[in-house]
N, C-alpha and C positions, 0 to 999 in steps of 0.2 A: 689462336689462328693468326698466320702472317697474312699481311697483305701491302701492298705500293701500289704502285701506277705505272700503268700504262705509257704516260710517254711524260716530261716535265722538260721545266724550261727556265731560265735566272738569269740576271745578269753577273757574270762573274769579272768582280772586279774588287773583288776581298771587302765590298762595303757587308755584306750579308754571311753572316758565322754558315751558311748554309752550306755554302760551297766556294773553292776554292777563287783564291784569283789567280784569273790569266794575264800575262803580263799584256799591256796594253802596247806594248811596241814590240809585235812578234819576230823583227826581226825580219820580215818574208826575202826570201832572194828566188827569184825563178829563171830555167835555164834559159838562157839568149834575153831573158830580158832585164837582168840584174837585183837588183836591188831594189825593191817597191814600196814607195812610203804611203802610209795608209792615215787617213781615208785618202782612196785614190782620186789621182788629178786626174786632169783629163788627156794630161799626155800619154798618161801611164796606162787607159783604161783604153787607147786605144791599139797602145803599143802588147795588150797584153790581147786584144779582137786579131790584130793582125801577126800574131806569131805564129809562128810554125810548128811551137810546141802546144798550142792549144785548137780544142776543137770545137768548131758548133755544134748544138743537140738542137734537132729538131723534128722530134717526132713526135709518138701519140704521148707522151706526155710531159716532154722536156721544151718548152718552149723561147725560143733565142737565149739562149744560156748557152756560156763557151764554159769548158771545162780543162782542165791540163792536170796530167797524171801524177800521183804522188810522187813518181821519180824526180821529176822536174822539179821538185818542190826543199828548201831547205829552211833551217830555222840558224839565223846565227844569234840568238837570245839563248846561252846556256839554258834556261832554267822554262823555256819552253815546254821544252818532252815532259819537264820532271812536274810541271802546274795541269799540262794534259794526262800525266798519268792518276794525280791527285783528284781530278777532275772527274775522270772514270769513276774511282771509289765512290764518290758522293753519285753521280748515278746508279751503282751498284746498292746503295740503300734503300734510292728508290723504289728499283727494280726489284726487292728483298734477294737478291745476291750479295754472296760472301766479298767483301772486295778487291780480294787478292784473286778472285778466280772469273771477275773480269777485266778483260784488257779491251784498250784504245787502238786500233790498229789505220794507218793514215791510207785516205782512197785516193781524193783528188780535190783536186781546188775548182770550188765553181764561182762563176762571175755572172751577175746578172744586172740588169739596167732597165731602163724603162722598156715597159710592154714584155717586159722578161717574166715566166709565169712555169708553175708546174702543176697540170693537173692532176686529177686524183690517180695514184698511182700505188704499188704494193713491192717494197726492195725482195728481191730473194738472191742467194747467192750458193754456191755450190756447195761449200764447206759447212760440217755438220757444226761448228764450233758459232757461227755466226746465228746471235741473236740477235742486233737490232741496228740502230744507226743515229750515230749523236755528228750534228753540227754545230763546229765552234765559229759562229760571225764575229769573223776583224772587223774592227771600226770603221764604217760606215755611213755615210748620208747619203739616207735615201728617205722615199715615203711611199704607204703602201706595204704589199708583199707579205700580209699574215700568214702565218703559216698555220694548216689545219689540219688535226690528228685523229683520225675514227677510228674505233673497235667495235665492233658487235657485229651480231647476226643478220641486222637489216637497220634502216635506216629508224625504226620504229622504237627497237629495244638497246640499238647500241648508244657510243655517247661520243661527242666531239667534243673537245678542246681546240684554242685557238689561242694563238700567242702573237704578240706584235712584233719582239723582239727589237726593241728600242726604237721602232723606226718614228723620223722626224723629232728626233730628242737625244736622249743617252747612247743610240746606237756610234753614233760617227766619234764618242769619246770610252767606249769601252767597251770590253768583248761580250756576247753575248752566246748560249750555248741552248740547243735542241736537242732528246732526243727520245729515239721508240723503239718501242719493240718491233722485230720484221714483216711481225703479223698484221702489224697497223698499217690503215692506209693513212698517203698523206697529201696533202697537195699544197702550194704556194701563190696565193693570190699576187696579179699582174704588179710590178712596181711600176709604180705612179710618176716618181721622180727620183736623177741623182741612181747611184747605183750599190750595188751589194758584194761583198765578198767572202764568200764562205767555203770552208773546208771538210770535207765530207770525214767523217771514221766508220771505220766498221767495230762492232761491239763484239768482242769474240767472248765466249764463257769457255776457260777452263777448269769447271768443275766437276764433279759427277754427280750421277743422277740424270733426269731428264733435262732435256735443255729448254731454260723457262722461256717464256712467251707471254703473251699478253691474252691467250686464252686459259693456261693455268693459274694467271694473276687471276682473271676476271673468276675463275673458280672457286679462286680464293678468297677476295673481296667482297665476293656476293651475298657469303654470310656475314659475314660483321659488318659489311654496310645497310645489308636487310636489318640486324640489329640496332643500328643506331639512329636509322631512318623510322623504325618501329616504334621508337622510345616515344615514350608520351613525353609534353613537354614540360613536366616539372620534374622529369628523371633526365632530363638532358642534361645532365651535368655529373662526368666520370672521374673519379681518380684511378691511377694505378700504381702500383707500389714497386720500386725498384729497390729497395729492402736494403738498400747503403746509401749514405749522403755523397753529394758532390757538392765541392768547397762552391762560394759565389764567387770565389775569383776564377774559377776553371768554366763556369758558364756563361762572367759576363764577357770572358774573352775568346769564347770556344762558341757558344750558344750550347745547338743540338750537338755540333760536332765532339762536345764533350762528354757523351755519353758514350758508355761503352757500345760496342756493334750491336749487340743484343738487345741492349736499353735503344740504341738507336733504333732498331728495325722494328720494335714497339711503337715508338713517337711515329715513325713513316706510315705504318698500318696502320693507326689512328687519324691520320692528317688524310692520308687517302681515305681511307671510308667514312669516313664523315667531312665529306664538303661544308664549308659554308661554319664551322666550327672554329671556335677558339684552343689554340693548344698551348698552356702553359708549364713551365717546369718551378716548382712549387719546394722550398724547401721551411721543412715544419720538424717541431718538437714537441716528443709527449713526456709528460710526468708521471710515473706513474709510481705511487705511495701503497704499501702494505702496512698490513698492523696483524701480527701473527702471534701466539700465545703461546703459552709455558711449552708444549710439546711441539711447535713450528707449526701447529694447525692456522691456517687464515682466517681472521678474528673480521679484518675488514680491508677493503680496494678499492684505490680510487684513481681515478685517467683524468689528466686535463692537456689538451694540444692549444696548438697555437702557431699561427704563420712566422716565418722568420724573415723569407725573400721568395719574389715571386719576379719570372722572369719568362721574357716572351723567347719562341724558337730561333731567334736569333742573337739572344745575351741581352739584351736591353732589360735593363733591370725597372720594374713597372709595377713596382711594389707598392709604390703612392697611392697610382692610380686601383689597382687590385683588391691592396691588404683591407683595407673598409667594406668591402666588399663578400672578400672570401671567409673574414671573420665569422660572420653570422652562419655564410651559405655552407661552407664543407660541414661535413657528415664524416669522419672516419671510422664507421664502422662497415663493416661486409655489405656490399648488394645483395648477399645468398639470404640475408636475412630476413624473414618472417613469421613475426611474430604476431599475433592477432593486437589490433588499436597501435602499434612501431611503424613508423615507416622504413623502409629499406634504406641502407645507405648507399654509401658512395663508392665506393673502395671494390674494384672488379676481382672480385674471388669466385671460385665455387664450392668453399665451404664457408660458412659463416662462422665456424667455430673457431679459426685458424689464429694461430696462435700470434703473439705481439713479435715474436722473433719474429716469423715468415713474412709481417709486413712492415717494418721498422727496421730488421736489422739487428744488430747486438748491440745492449743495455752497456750503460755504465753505473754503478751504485753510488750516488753523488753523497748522502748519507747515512747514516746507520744507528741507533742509540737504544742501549736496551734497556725498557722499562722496570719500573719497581718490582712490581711481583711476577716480573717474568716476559718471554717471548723478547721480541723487539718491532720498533718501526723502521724500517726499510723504504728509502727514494731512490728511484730510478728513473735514470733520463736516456732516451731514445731521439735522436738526431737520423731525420730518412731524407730521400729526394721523392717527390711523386710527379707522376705524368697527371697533369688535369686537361680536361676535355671538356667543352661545353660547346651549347648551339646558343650564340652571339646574338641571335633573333627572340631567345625570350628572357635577356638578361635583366632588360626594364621591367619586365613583369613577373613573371614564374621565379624568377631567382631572387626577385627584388622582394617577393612573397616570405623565403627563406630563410628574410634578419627576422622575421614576426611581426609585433606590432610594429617597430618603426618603420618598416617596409609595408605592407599594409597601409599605414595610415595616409602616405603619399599615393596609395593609388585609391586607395576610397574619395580622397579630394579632388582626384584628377577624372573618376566617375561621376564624381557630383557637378564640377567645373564644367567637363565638354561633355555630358552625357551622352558617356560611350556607353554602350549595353555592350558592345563587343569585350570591352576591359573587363565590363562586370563579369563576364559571361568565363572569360579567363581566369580571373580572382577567383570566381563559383568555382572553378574547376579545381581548384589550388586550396582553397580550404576544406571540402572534401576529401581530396586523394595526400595532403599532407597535413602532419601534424603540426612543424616547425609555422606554416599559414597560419597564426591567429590574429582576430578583431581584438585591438580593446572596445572598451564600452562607449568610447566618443564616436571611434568608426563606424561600431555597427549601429548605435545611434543616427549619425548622420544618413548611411545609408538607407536603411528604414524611412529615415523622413523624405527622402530622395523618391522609395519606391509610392512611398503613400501618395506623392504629389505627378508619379510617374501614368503617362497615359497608354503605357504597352500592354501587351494582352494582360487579364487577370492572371490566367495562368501562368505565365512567363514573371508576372511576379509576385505567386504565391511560391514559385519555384527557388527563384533568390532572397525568398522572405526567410525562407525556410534555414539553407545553406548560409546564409548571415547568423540569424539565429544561434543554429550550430556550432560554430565557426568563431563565438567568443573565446578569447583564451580561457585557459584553464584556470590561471591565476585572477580573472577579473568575475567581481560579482557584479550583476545588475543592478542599477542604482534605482532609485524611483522614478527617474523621466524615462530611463527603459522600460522600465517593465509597463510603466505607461501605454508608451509608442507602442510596445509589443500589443499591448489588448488594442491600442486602435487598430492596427496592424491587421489582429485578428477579425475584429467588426469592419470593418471597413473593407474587408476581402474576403468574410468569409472563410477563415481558414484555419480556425481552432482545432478543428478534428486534424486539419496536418500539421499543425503546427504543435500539438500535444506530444507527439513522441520525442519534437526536438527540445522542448519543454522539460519532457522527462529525463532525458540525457544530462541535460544543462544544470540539474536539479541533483543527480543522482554521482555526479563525480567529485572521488573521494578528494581531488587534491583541488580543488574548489572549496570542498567543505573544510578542511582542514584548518585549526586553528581560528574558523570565524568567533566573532561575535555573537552572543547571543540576538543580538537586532537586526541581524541579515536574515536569519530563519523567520521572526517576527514578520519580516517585510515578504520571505517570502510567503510567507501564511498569508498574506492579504493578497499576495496576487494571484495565489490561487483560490482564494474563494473568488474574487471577481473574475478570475478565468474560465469559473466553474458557471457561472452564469452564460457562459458561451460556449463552452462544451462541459455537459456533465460528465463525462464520464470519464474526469478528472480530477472526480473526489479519490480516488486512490495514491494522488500525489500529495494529497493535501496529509495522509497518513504518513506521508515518507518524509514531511518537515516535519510532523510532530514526532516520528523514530528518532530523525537525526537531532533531536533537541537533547535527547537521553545520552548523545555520547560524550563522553570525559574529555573529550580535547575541546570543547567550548569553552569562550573565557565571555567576560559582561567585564566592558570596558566603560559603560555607564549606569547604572541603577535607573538615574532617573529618565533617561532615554525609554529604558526597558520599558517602563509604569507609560511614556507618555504612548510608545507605541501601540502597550494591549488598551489605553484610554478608549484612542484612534480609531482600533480594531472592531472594539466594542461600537464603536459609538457610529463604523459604517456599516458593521456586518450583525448586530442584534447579538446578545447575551447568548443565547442559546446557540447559537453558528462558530463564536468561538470559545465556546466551554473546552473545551480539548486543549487548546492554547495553552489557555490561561491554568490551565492542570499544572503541562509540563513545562511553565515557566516557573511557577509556583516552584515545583519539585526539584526544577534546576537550579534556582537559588537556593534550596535547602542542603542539594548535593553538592552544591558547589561553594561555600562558605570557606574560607581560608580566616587563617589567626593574625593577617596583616592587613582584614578588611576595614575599610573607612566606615565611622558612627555613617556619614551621610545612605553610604549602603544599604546598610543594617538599615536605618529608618524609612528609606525608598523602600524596600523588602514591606515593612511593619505597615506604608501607608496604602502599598498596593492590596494586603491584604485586607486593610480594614473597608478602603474604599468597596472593594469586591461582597465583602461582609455587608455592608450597608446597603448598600443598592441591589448586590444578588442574589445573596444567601446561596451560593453556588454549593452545591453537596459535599465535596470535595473540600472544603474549608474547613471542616475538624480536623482534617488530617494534615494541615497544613497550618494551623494553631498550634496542636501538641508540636512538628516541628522546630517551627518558629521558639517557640514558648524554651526549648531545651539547647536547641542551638544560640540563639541571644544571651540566655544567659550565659553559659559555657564562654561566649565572643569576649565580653563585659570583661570577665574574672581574669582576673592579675595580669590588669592594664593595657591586654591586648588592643581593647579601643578607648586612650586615656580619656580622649572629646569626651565621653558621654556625658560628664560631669557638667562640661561647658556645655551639650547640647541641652540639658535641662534646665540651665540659665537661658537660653535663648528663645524666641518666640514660638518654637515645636517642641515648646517642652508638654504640652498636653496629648501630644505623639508618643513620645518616651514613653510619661506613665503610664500611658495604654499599653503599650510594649510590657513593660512591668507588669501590669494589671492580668495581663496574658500570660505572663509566668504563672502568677498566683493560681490564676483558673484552669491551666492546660499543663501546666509542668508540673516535673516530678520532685522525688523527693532530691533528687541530683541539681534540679535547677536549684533549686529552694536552698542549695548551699553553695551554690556558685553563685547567686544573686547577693545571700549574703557575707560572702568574702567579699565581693566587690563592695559592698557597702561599707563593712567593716574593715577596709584595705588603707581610707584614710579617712581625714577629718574634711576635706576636700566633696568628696565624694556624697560622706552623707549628709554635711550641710546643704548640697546642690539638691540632694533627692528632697530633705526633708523642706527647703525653701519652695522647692515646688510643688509640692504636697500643700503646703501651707497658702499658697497663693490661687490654686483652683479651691474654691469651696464647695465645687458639688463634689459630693461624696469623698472629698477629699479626706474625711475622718476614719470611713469607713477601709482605704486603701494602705492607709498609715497604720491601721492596725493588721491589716495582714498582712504587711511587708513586716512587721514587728514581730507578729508572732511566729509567722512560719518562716521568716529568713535570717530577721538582725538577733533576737535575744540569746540565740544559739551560738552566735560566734563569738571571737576573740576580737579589740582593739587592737590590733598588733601593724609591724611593719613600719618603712620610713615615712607616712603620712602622719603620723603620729608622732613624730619623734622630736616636731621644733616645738610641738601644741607647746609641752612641759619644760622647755628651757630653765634655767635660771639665768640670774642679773649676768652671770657668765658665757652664757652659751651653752652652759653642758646642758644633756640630756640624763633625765633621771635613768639609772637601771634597767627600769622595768617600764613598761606605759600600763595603767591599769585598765583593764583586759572590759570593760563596763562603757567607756569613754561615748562610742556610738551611739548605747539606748541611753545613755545619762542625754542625749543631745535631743535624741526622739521622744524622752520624758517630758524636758523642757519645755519644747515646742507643742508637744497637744498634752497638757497637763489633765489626768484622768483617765486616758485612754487604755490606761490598765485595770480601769473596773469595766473595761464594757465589755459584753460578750458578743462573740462571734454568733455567724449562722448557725453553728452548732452548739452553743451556750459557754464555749470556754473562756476562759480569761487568760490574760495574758502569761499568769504566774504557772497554769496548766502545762504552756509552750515549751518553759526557761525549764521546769526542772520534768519534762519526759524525756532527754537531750542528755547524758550522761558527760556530753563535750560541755556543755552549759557552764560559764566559767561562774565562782559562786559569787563574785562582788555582783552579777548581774542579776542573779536570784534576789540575792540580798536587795536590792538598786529596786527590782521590780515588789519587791513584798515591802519595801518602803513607804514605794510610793499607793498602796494600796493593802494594807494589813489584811485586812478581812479575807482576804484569796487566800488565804492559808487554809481558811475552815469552809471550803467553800470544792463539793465534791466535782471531780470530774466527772462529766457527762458522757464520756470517750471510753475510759479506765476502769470509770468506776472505783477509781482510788483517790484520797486527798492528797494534798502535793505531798506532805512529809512522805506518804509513801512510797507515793512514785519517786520521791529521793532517794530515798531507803534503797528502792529497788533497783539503783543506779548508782550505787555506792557513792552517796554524796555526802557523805559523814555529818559535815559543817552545815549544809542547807536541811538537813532533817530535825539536825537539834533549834534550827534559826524556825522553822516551821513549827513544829513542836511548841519551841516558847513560846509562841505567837497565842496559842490555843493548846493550854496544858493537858483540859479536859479531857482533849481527842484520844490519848495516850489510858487512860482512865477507864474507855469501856465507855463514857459516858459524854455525849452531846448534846448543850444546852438549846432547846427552840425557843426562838424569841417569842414565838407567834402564842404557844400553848403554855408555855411556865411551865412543861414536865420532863421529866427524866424518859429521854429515848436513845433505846441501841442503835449505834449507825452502823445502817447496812453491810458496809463493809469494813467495818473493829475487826473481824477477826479474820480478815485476806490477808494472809502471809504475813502477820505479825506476831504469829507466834515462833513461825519458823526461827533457824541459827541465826539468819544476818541479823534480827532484832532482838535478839533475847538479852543483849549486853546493852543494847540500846533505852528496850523500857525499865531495864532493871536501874538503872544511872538516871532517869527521866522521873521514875518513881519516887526516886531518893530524892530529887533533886525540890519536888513538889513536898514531901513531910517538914525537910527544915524549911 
């Protein structure tokens, strides 16, 4: 929709890109009375009352005003006609006509002076071509004589304008011009003092079509200024796209004038229907980067803009003052756009989908590089002109709203300082109906404590208690003095039940949750049990932090934070209130383990569950041992966490072995060989376990041996922890490291511990040869240190060790067992107890089979010589 105005007004003296200059020394010559310098003197003002060529007006609307006819009249300034015809044009924008098809046509020269006045009055003329009436005032001192422009229907609905036209100032040094439509009335208030001289034109249109008017204007204006007058005031702010740049050299020397007709008669529609508005011309650049794959399909797209020059309707380039400003606030995406929880932008379309060409203009491909395995990434840059539009009356607040928090937070201070409720009342407005409106946490903080101490109705501030609330950014979580203030908030007004859905929201959005801490959900778990205490019926949020604890994008940025929080937890809300918690912390650090986690982790993990074990006996703790017990060890193995070594030197080395202890009893047979790789990894390692071992005496005997049996005697000494043990006088390292070195070290240290049996009766030599990995110096090492475990049945098996070697192809450990105790081989086993010859139960398990038959036949021989 076009639209202009009814009637305007400038001084034209080329200071304003707006409109033209008039030359200031027009040259005037009138007949009989010559040559007339202006501002008139007063010989000339009287020489021009008493000429013959001019006339008094004095009737019903022209009062004492002489007039003298355009014949009389001449111009010796060349460039006169050609600055009036320049001049018409830029009324022709106004008026939204074409400017070649209206003309300046010259009437008469009026002269007015003091008590000179024209009342309200309405021009008509005979000729169909005549629309309106522009006055050009020659320079002039006078004072007084505004001049006043009406349209409308009655005095109720229509609208006045009122121009001074320089008087008592700029008038007596430069020209000044009026003018209107035919349809308007107009009138001239009395001049005061000093006099005026002005030269009437008629405005002719030779276009076609109907001949405009200032009732067709008003026709046309009435919707787009209903439009903009409608707008609420955080949408007062338009772009429009002129879909080609104009250089900053063509606008700071041109202003509007530098706009094409078209692009102009936009700016003029905009400037007239919205009074009271800011209009700037706005030059910006967008980025915009593809990433398209092996078949040209779009893999990924990205847009980034940015202001370049920003310029007011006259060329003044006001970029300083602007570009801080319009960074944050512009939007360039579509107004047509709605999309549910989006705010609309900026950019007047009516279709939202509309493509970057139709609002930008044509791309340049700045560059291009094809990737590895295919497609390419593609940069393009887009250089546009936009027409912006704003209402200047809510730039300090609504727009100020627009940077986000750092706009916010100067008006939250500026609420708290002169306690405006009218600002609040604005802001409220502003972070409901917009997204770019967010609090951070201090703001709405502050506010809060503002409303708490506020003595305006309750409801008026459960209503901003609420919209604060809300109204946090997305990216800010509540700290602890929030959520505080929030439940006083609640108690102290009452307002749990309405403040529960903003609660909900707050709680429930994705890009808030994203990538926290495990110890934000912790906190938020405590403030909703204590929120729940002031509305129940927001235990169903309390399930929505223990959901969000289960997703994969959580990270734990302290262990021992986590332990101090569910302490906290426990220790305000009773065992049983956060069993649930304490579940899916538990399960989170089980599912959340990484092979570059810190010993200190790992043992926060070990001490929160032991504490929980001791004090709660929480049900859920089996299941959260066997994890423990298979993940620890897995962590431990091949140096993923070297400390450990060192944390078993250190004063929580009775944590560790518990840790340990918990392998033994809850893990499997997978633990029980990554427990002893790590042990068996270096000489480091297991002198650290077994010093610690040795330094706790309770039960310390009893753990030494089930780390012995079911994890160390099975492995291999092997790897670079081993490798300086056996140096020689030179440096080298022998070959080989022998494969025994680790239980030779746990021999040492609890000397015996290979006769004692286990909960289940076995001994340690049972362990070493059921193990077919079982290297044999360690068989050997262990039936050294303890002979008698040779003739000594397993409890398990049911077999004696030679044969459980046997049945693991240990060649060398069955005949070292064997020797040990010939008999066995014989059919015949001596009891100490009775002095008689008894068959042992199991003589004839699989030793008569193939794998033995070479074996007692050589074992027999070996006994006759």
């Amino acid at each position: 929709t076009l639209a202009g105005s009814f009637c305007t007004s400038h001084k034209a003296d080329g200071t304003s890109n707006l409109t033209p200059a008039l030359p200031s020394q027009a040259g005037l010559c009138i007949t009989s009375i010559g040559d007339v310098p202006l501002p008139l003197v007063p010989q000339h003002e009287k020489r021009i009352k008493s000429s013959k060529v001019s006339q008094l007006l004095n009737d019903e609307c022209w009062q004492n005003t002489w007039s003298i006819d355009a014949s009389k009249l001449t111009s010796k300034n060349p460039s006169w006609e050609v600055s009036v015809g320049n001049l018409a044009k830029s009324v022709a924008y106004k008026f939204v006509i074409r400017p070649n098809d209206l003309r300046a046509d010259m009437n008469m020269l009026l002269y007015m002076e003091a008590g000179s006045r024209v009342d309200w009055c309405i021009d008509d003329e005979d000729s169909d071509e005549f629309v309106g009436v522009m006055y050009i005032q020659l320079p002039s001192a006078f004072t007084g004589g505004e001049a006043n422009i009406f349209f409308g229907q009655n005095e109720e609905e229509g609208v006045t304008e009122t121009f001074d036209l320089g008087a008592g100032g700029e008038a007596q040094f430069a020209c000044h011009y009026l003018a209107h439509f035919a349809d308007c009335e107009y009138c001239f208030e009395p001049i005061l003092t000093g006099s005026r001289v002005l030269i009437r034109y008629s405005l002719m249109y030779q276009g076609r079509g109907p001949t405009p008017s200032a009732r067709l204007l008003q026709e046309s204006i009435s919707p787009l200024r209903w439009a903009f007058g409608n707008l609420k005031p955080m949408d007062r702010m338009v772009l429009y796209p002129l879909c080609r740049k104009y250089s900053s050299c063509q606008l700071i020397r041109r202003g509007l004038s530098a706009l094409s007709r078209d692009h102009r008669s936009k700016a003029e529609a905009i400037l007239s229907s919205s009074p009271g508005w800011t209009l700037l011309i706005v030059n910006c650049k967008l980025v915009h980067k593809e990433e398209t794959g092996f078949y040209g399909e779009m893999i990924k797209s990205s847009k980034s803009n940015s202001v370049l020059g920003v310029y007011d309707v006259e060329g003044r380039n006001v970029s300083a003052a602007e570009k801080p400003f319009l960074r944050d606030a512009l939007d360039f995406t579509s107004a047509a756009r709605n999309h549910s929880g989006v705010d609309p932008g900026m950019i007047l379309t009516t279709n939202e989908g509309v493509a970057l060409g139709d609002l930008w203009g044509s791309s340049s491909l700045t560059s291009s590089e094809e990737r590895y395995y295919g497609g390419h990434n593609k940069t393009y840059s887009y250089n546009a002109t936009f027409l912006l539009a704003y209402d200047s009356n809510y730039r300090d607040v609504e727009f100020e709203c627009l940077k986000g928090e750092a706009g916010t937070s100067k008006i939250a201070a500026s609420i708290v300082s002169f306690r405006d409720y009218g600002l609040f009342e604005r802001l409220a407005t502003m972070l409901e109906s917009k997204h770019k409106c967010v609090l951070n946490t201090n703001s709405c903080q502050v506010l809060l404590e503002f409303l708490l101490r506020s003595r305006v109705a309750r409801a008026k501030r459960i209503s901003f208690s609420t919209k604060v609330v809300a109204g946090l950014s997305l990216t800010a979580e509540p700290n602890e003095i929030l959520y505080s203030t929030i439940l006083t908030v609640c108690g102290k007004l009452g307002c749990a039940a309405q403040m529960a859905s903003c609660i909900s929201l707050l709680l429930q959005n994705s890009k808030r949750k994203k990538d926290r801490d495990l110890s934000v959900f912790l906190r938020r778990a405590d403030f909703l049990l204590k929120f729940n205490r002031l509305d129940s019926s927001s235990l169903s949020l309390q399930s929505l932090v223990i959901n969000d604890m289960n997703s994969s994008k959580r990270t734990v940025d302290s262990t021992c934070t986590i332990n101090e929080l569910i302490y906290a937890l426990i220790s305000t809300h009773g065992a049983h209130a956060v069993a649930a918690v304490v579940r899916e912390t538990l399960s989170f650090l089980s599912r959340h383990h990484s092979s570059n986690i810190s010993v200190v982790a790992i043992m926060d993990r070990a001490s929160l569950i032991s504490k929980m074990n001791e004090e709660h006996s929480f049900a859920f703790l089996a299941d959260s041992f066997n994890r423990f017990a298979n993940e620890f060890s897995s962590m431990i193995r091949g140096m993923l966490v070297p400390s450990f070594a060192t944390y078993l030197a250190g004063e929580n080395k009775r944590l560790g072995l518990k840790a340990i202890s918990w392998v033994l009893e809850h893990g499997n047979d997978r633990a029980f060989d990554n427990l002893g790789k790590w042990i068996a990894g270096s000489e480091n390692e297991t002198r650290s376990l077994v010093t610690a071992l040795s330094s706790e005496s309770e039960a310390s005997g009893t753990l030494a041996l089930s780390i012995l049996n079911k994890c160390a005697v099975q492995q291999r000494s092997e790897g670079y922890g081993w490798s300086t043990t056996f140096e020689d006088a030179l440096g080298r390292s022998p070959p080989s490291v022998p494969p025994s070195l680790h239980t030779r070290i746990f021999l040492a240290e609890f000397p015996g511990i290979t006769s004692k049996r286990d909960s289940v009766g076995r001994v340690t030599l049972h362990y070493a040869v059921d193990k077919k990995e079982t290297p044999f110096d360690t068989i050997h090492r262990v039936l050294e240190s303890f002979p008698r475990a040779a003739s000594i049945l397993d409890p398990v098996t049911k077999l004696y060790p030679f044969m459980q070697a046997g049945m693991n192809s240990q060649v060398d450990a069955t005949f070292s067992l064997l020797l040990e105790n010939p008999s066995l081989v014989t059919g015949v086993h001596c009891n100490q107890t009775t002095n008689k010859r008894k068959r042992s139960p199991s003589m004839d398990f699989g030793f008569r089979s193939a794998p033995f038959a070479r074996i007692r036949h050589d074992l027999q021989s070996c006994i006759v010589q």
